[in-house]
Structure formats: C-alpha cells, structure tokens
Jmol script that loads the backbone (N, CA, C; Angstrom):
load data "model"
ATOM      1  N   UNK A   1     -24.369  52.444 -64.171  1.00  0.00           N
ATOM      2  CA  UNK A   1     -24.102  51.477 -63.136  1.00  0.00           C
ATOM      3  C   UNK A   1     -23.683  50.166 -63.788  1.00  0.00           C
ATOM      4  N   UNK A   2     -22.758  49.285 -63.327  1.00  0.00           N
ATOM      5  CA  UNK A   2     -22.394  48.378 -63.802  1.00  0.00           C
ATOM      6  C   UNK A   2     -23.125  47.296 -62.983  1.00  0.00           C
ATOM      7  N   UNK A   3     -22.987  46.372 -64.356  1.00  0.00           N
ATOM      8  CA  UNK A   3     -23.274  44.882 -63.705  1.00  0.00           C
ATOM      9  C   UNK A   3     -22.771  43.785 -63.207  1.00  0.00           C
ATOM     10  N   UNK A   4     -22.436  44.077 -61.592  1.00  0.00           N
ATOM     11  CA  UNK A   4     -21.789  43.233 -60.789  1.00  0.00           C
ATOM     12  C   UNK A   4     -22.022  42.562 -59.759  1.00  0.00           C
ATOM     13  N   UNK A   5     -22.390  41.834 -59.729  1.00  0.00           N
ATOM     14  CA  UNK A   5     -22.587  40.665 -58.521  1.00  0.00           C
ATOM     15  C   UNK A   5     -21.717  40.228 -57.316  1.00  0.00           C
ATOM     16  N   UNK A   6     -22.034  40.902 -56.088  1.00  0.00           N
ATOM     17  CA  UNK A   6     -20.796  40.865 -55.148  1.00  0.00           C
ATOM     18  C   UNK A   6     -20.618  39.194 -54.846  1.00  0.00           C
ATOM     19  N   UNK A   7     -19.529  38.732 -54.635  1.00  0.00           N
ATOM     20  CA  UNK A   7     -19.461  37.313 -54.037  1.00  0.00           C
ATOM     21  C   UNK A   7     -18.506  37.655 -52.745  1.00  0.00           C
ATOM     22  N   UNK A   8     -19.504  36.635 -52.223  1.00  0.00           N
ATOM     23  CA  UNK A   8     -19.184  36.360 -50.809  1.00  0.00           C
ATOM     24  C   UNK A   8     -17.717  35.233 -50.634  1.00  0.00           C
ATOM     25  N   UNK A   9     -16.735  36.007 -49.555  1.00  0.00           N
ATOM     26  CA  UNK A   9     -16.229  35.045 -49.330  1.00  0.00           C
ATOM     27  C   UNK A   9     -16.193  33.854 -48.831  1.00  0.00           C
ATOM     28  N   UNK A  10     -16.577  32.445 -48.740  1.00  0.00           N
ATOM     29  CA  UNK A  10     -16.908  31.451 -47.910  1.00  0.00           C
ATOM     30  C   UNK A  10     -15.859  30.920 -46.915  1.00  0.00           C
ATOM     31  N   UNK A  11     -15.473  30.605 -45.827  1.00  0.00           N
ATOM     32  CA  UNK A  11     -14.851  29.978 -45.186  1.00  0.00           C
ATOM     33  C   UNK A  11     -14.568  28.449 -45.544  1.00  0.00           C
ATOM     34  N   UNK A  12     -15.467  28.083 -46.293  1.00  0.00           N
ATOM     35  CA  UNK A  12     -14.931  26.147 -46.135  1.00  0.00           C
ATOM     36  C   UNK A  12     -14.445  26.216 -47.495  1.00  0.00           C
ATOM     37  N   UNK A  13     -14.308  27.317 -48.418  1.00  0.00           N
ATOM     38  CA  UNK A  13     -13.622  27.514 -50.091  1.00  0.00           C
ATOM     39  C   UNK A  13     -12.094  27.932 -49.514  1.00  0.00           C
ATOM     40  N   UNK A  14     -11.646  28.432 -48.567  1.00  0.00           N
ATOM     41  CA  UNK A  14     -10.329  28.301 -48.360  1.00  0.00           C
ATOM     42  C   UNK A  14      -9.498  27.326 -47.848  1.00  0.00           C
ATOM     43  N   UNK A  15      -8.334  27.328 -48.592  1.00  0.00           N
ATOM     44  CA  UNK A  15      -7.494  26.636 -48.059  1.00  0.00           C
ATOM     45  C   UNK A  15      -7.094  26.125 -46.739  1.00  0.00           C
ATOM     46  N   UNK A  16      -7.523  24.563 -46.659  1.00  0.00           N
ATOM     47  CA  UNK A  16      -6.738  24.660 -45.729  1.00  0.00           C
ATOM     48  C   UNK A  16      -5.855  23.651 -45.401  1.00  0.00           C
ATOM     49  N   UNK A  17      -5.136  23.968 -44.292  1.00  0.00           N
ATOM     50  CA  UNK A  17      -3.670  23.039 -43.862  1.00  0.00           C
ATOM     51  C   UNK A  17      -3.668  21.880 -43.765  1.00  0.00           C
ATOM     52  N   UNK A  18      -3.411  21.232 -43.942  1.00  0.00           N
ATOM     53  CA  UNK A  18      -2.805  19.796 -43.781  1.00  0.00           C
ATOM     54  C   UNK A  18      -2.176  19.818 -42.573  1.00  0.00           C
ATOM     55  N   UNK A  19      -2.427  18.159 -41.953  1.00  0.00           N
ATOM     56  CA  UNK A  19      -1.601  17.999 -40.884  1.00  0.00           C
ATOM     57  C   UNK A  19      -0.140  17.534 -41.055  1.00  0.00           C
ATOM     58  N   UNK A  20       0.973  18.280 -40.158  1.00  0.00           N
ATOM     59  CA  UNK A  20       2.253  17.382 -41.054  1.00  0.00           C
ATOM     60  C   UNK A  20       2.345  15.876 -40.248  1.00  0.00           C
ATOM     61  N   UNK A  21       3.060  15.622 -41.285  1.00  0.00           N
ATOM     62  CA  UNK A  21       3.069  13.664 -41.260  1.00  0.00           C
ATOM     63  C   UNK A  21       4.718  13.529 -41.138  1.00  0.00           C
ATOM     64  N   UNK A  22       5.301  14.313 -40.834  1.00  0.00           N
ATOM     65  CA  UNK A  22       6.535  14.299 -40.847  1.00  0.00           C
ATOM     66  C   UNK A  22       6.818  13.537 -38.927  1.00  0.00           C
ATOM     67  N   UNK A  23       6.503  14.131 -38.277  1.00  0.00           N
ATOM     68  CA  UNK A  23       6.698  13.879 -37.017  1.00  0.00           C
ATOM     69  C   UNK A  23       6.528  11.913 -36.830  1.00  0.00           C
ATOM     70  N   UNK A  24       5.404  12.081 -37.014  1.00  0.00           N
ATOM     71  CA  UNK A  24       4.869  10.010 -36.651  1.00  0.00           C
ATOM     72  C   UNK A  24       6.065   9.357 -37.897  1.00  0.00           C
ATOM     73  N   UNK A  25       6.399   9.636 -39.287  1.00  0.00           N
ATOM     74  CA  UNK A  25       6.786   9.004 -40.174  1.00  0.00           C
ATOM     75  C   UNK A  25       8.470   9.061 -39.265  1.00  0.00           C
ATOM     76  N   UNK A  26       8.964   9.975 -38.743  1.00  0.00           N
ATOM     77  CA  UNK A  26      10.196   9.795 -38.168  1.00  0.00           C
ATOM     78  C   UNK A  26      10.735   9.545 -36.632  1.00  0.00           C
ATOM     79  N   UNK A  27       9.564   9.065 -36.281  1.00  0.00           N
ATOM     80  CA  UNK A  27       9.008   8.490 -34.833  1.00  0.00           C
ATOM     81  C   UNK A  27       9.362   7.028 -35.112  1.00  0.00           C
ATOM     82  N   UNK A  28       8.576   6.580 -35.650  1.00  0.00           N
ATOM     83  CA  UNK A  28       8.437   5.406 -36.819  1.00  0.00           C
ATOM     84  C   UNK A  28       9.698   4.498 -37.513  1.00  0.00           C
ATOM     85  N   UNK A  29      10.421   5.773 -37.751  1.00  0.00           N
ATOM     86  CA  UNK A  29      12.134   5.131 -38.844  1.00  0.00           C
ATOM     87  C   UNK A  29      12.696   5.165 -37.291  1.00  0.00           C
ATOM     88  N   UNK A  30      12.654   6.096 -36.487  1.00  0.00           N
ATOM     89  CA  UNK A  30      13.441   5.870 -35.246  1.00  0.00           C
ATOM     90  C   UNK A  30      13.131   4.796 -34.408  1.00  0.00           C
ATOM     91  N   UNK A  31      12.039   4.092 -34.087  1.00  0.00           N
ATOM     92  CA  UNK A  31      11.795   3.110 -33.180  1.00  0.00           C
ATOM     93  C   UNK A  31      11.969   1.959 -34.621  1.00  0.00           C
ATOM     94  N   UNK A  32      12.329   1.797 -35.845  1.00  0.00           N
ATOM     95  CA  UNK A  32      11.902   0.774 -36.318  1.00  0.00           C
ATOM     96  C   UNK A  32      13.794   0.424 -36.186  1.00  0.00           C
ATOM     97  N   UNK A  33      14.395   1.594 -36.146  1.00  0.00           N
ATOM     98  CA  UNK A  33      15.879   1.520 -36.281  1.00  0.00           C
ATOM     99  C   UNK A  33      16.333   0.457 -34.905  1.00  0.00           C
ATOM    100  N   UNK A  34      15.625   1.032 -34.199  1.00  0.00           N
ATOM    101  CA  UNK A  34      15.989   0.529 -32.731  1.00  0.00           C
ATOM    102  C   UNK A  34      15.515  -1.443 -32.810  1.00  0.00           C
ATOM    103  N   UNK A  35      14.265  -1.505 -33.110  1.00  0.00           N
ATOM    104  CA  UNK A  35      13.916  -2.745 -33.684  1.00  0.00           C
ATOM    105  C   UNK A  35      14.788  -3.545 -34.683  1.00  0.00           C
ATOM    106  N   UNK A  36      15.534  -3.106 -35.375  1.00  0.00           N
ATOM    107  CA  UNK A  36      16.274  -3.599 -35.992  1.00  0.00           C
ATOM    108  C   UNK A  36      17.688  -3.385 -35.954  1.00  0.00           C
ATOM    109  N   UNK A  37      18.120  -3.212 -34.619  1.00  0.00           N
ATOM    110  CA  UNK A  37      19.399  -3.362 -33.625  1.00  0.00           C
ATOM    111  C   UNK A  37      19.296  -4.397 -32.921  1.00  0.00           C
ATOM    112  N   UNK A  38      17.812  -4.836 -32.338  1.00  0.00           N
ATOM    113  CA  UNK A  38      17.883  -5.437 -31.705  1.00  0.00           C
ATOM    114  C   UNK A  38      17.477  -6.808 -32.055  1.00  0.00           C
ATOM    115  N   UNK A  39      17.390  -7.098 -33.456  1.00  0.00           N
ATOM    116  CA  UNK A  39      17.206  -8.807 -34.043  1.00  0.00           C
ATOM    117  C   UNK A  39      18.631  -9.296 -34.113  1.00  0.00           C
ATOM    118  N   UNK A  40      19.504  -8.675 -34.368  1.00  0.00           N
ATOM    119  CA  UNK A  40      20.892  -9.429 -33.927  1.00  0.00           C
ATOM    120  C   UNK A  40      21.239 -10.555 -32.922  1.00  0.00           C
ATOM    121  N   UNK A  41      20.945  -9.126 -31.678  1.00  0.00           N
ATOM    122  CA  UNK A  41      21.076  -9.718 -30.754  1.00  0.00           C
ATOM    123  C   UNK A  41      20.176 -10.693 -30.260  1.00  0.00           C
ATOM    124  N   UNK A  42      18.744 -10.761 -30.619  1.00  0.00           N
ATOM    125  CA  UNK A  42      17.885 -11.810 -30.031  1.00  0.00           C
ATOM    126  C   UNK A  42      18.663 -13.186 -30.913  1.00  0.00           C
ATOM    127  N   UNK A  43      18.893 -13.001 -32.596  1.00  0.00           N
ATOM    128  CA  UNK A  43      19.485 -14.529 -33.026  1.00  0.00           C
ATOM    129  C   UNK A  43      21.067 -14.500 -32.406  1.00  0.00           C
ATOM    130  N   UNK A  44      21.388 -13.704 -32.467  1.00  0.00           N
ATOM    131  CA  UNK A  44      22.857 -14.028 -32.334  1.00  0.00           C
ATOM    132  C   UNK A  44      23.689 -14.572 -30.692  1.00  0.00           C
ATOM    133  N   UNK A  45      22.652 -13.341 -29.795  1.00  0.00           N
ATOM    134  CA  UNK A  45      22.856 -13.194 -28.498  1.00  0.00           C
ATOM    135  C   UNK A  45      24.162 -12.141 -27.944  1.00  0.00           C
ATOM    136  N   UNK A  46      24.929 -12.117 -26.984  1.00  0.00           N
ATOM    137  CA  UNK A  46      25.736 -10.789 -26.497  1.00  0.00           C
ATOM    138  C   UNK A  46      26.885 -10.598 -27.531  1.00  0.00           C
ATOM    139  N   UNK A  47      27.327 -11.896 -28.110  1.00  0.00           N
ATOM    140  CA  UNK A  47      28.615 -11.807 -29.003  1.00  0.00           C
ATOM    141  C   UNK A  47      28.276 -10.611 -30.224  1.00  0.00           C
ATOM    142  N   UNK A  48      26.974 -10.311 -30.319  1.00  0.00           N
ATOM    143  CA  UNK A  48      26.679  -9.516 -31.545  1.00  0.00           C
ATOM    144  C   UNK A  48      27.415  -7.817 -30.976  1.00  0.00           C
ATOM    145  N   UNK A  49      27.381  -7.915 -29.617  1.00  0.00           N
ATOM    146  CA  UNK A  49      27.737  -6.622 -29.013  1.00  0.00           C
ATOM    147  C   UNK A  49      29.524  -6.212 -29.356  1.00  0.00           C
ATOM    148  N   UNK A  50      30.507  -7.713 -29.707  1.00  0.00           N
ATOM    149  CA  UNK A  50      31.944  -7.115 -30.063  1.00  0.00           C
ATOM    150  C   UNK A  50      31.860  -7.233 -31.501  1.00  0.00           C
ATOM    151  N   UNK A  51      30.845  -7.385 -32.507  1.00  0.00           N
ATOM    152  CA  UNK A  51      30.657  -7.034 -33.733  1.00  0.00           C
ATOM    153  C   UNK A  51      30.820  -5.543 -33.724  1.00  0.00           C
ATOM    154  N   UNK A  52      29.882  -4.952 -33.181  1.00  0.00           N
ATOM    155  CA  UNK A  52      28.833  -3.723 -33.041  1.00  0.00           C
ATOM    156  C   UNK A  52      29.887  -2.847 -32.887  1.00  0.00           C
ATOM    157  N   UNK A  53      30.741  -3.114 -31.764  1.00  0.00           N
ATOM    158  CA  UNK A  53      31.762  -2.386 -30.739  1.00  0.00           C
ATOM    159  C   UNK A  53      32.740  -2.083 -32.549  1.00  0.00           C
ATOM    160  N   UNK A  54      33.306  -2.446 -33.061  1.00  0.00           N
ATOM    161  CA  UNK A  54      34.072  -2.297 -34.405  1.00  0.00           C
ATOM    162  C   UNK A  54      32.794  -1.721 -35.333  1.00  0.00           C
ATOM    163  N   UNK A  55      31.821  -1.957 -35.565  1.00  0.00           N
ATOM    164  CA  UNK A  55      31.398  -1.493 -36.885  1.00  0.00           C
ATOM    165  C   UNK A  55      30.401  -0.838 -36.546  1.00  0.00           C
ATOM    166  N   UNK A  56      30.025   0.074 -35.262  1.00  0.00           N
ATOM    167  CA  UNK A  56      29.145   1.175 -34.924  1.00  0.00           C
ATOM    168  C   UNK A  56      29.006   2.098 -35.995  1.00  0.00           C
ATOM    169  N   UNK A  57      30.253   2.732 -36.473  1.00  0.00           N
ATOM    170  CA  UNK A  57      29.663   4.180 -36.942  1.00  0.00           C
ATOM    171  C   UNK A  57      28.567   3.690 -38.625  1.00  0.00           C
ATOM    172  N   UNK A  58      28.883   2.785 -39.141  1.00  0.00           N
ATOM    173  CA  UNK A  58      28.260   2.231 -40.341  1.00  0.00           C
ATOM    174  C   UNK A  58      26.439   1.499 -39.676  1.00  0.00           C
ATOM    175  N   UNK A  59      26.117   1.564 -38.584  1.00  0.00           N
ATOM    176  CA  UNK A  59      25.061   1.254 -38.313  1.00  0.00           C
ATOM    177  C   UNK A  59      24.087   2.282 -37.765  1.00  0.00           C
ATOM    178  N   UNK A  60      25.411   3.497 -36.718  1.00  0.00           N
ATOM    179  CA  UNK A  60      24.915   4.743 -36.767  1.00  0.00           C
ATOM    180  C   UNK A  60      24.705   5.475 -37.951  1.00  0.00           C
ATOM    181  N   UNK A  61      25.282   4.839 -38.730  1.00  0.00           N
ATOM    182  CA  UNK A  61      24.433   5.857 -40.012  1.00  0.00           C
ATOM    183  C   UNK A  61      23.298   5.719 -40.779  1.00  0.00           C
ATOM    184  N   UNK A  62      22.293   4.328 -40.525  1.00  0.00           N
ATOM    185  CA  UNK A  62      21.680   4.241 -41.110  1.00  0.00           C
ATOM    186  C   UNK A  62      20.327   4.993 -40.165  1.00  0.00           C
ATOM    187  N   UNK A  63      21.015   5.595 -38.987  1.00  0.00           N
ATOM    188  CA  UNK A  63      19.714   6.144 -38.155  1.00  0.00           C
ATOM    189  C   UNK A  63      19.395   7.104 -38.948  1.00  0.00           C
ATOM    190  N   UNK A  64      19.700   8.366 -39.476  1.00  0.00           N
ATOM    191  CA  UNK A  64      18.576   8.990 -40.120  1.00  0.00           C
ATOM    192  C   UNK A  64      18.305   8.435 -41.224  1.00  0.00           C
ATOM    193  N   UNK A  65      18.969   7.588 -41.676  1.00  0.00           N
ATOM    194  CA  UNK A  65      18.526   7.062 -43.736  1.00  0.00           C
ATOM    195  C   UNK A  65      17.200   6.437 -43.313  1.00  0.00           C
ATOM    196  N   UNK A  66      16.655   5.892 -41.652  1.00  0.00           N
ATOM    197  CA  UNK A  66      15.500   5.510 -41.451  1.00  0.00           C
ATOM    198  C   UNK A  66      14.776   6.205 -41.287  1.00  0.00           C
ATOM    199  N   UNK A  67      14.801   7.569 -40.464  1.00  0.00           N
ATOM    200  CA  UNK A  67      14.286   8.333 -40.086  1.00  0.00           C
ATOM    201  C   UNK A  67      13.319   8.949 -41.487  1.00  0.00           C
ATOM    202  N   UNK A  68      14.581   9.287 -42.170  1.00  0.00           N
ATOM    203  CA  UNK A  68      13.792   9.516 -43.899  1.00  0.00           C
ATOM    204  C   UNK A  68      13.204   8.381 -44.708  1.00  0.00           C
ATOM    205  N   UNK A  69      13.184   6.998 -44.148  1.00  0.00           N
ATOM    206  CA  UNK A  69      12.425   6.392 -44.826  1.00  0.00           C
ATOM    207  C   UNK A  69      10.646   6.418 -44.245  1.00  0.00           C
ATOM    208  N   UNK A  70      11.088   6.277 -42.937  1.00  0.00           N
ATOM    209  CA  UNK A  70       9.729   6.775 -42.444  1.00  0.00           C
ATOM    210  C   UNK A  70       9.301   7.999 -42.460  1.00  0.00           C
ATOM    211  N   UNK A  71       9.916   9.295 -43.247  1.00  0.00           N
ATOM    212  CA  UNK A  71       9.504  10.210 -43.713  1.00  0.00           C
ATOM    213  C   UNK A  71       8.342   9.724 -44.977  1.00  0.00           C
ATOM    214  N   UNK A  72       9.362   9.250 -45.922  1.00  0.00           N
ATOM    215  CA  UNK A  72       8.930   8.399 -47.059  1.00  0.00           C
ATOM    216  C   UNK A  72       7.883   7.970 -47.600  1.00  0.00           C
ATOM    217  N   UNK A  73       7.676   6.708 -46.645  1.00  0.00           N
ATOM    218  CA  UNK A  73       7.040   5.851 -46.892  1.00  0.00           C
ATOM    219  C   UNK A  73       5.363   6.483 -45.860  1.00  0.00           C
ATOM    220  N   UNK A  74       5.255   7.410 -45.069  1.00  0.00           N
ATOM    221  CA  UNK A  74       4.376   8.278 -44.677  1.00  0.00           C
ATOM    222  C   UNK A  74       3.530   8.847 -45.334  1.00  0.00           C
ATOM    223  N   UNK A  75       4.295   9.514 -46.133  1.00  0.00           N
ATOM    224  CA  UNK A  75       3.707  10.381 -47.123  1.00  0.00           C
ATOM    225  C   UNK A  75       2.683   9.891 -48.194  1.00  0.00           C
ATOM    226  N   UNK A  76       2.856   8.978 -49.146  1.00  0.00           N
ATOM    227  CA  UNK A  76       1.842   8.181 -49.731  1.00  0.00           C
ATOM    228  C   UNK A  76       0.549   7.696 -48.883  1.00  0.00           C
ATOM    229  N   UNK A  77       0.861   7.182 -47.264  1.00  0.00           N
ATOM    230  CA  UNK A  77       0.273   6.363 -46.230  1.00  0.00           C
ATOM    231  C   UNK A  77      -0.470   7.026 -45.589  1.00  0.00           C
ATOM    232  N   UNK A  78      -0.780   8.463 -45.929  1.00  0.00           N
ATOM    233  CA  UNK A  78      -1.089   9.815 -44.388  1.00  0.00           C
ATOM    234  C   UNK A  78      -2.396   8.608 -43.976  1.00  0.00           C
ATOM    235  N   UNK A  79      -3.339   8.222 -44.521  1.00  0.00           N
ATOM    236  CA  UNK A  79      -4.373   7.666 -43.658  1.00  0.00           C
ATOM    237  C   UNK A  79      -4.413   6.170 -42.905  1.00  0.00           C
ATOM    238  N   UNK A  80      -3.401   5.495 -43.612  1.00  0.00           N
ATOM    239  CA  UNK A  80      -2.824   3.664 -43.106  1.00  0.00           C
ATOM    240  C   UNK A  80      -2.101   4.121 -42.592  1.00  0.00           C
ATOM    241  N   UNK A  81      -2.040   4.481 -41.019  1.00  0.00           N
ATOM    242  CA  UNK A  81      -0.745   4.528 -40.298  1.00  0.00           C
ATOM    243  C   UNK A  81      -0.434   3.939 -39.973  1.00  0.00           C
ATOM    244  N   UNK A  82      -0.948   2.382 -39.901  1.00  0.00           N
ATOM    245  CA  UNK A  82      -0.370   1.095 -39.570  1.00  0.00           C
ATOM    246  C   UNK A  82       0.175   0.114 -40.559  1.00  0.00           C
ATOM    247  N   UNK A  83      -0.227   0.647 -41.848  1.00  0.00           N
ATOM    248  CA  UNK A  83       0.610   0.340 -43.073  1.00  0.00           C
ATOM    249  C   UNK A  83       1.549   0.622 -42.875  1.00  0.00           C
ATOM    250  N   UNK A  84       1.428   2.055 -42.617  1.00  0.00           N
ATOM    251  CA  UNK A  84       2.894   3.176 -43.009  1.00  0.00           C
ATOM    252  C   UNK A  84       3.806   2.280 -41.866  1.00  0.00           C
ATOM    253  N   UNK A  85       3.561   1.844 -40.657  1.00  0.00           N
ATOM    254  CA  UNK A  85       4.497   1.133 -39.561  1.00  0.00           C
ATOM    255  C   UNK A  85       5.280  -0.020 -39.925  1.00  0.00           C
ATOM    256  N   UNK A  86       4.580  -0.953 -40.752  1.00  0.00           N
ATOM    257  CA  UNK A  86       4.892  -2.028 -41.069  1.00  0.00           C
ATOM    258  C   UNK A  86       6.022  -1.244 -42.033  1.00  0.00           C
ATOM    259  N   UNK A  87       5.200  -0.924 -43.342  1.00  0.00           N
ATOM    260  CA  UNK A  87       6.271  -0.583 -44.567  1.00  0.00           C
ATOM    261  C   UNK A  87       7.357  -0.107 -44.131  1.00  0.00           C
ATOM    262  N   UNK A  88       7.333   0.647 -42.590  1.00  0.00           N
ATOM    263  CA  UNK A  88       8.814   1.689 -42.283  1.00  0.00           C
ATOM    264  C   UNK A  88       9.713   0.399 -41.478  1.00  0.00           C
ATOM    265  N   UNK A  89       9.063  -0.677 -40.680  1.00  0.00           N
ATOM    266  CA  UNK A  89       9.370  -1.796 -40.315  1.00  0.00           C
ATOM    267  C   UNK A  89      10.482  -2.586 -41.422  1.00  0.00           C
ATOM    268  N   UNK A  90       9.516  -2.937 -42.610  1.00  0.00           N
ATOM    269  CA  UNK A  90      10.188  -3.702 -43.159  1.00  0.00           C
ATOM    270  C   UNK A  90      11.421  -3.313 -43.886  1.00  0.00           C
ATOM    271  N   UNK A  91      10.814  -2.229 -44.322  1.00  0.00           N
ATOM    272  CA  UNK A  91      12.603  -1.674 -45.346  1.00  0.00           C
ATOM    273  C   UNK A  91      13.566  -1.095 -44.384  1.00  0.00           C
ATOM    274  N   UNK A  92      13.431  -0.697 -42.813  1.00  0.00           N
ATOM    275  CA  UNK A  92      14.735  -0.038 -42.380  1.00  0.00           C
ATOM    276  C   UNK A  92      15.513  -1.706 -41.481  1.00  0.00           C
ATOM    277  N   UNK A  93      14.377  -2.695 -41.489  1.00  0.00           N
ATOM    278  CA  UNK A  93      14.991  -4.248 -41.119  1.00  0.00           C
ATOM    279  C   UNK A  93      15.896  -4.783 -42.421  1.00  0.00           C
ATOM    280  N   UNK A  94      15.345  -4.710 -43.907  1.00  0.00           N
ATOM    281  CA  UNK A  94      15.886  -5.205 -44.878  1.00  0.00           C
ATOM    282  C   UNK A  94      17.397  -4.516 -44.909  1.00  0.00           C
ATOM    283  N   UNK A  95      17.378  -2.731 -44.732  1.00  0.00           N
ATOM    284  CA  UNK A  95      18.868  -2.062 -44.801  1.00  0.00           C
ATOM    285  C   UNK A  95      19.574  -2.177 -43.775  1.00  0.00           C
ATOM    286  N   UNK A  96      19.064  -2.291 -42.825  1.00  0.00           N
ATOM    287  CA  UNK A  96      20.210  -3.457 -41.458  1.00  0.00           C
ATOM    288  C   UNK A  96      20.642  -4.313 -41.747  1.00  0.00           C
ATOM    289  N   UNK A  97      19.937  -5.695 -41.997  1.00  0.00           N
ATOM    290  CA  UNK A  97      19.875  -7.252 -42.165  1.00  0.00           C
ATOM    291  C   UNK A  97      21.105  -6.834 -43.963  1.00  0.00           C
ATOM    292  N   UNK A  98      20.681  -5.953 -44.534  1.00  0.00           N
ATOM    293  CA  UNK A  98      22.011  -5.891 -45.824  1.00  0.00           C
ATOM    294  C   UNK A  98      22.972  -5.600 -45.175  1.00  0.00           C
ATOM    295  N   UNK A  99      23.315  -4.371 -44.569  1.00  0.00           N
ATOM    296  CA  UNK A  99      24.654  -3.866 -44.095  1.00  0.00           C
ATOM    297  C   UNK A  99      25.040  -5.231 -42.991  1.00  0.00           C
ATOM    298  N   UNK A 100      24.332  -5.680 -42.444  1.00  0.00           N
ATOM    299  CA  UNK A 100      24.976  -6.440 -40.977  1.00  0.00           C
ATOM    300  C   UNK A 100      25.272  -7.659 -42.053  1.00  0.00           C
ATOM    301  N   UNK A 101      25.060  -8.321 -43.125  1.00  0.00           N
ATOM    302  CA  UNK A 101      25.465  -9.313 -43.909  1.00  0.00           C
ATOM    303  C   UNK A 101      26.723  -9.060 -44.447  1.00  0.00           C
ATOM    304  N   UNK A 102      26.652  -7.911 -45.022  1.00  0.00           N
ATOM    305  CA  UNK A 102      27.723  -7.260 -45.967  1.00  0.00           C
ATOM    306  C   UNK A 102      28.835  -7.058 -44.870  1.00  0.00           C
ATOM    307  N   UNK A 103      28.819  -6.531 -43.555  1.00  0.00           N
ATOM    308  CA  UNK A 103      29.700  -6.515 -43.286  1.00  0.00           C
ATOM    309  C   UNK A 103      30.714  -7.857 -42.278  1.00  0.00           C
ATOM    310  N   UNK A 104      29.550  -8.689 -41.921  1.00  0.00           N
ATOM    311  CA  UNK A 104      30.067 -10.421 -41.821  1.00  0.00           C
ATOM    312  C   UNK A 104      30.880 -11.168 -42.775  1.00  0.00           C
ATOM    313  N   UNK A 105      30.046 -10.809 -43.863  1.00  0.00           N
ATOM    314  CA  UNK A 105      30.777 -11.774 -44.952  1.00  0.00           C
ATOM    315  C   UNK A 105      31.710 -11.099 -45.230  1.00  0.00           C
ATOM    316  N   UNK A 106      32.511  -9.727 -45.067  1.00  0.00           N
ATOM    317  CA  UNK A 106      33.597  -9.075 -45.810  1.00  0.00           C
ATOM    318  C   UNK A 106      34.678  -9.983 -45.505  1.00  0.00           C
TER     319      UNK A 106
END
end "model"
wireframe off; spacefill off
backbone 0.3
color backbone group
C-alpha cells in the first residue's frame, strides 16, 4: 500500500474572476469626451459651433482614443473609481484643449 494522503479540493483555493473594468473605464472616456466638447463652447460660446462644422472628423476621432484612455487609466485604478474619473477627465480635456489649439493656431 502506498503512502498517500488524499487532498481535498477547497473552493476558496480556486480561481477566481475578476470583475471587468472595461465597461465604467469606457463609460468614463465617453462622458469625459462629451465634457470636453463642451468647454469650448461654454468659453467661446455658439461661434465654436462653425469651427466644429469644418474640423469635426479630427475631434470625432479622438472619441475612442478616449474611450481607451479610460480603458487605461482604469486598469491601474480598479478600486479609486473616482481617481480613475478625474485621471480619465483630465487627459481626454488635455488631448482636446491640444488638438482644438493646434488646429486654431494652424
């Protein structure tokens, strides 16, 4: 007879899932995108709208580059989700506020 010791499988020794953080982090780049459409217009007022009307597709593009920043910046954050808001706040305002400069001053 050999000498073997059965082990039990435990339930709380397995793996388990993680919640995904993908959903809130691109919730997040999407409403922060929208937030930062709309500081133009609060400094600028309606004239920002025949800017917009010419240089849409370069502002539509930064909607998913936000979306993935609040992917991003999530991921490090899973438990500060109000960090993670701000941080997705501030950098998809900074890549607006660049492109909407860059393309004034051209």
């Amino acid at each position: 007879m050999q000498n073997v010791t059965p082990m039990l499988a435990r339930k709380d020794e397995c793996d388990r899932e993680e919640p995904s953080w993908a959903i809130p982090g691109g919730v997040m780049g999407f409403v922060s995108w929208w937030v930062a459409l709309a500081i133009p217009f609060l400094l600028y007022g309606s004239t920002t709208l025949f800017f917009l009307l010419y240089t849409w597709p370069f502002f539509l593009a930064l909607l998913p580059v936000s979306v993935l920043v609040g992917f991003v910046v999530t991921m490090p954050l899973r438990e500060h989700l109000i960090c993670a808001a701000l941080a997705t706040v501030l950098v998809v305002v900074a890549l607006f506020w660049l492109l909407f400069t860059l393309l004034t001053g051209w």
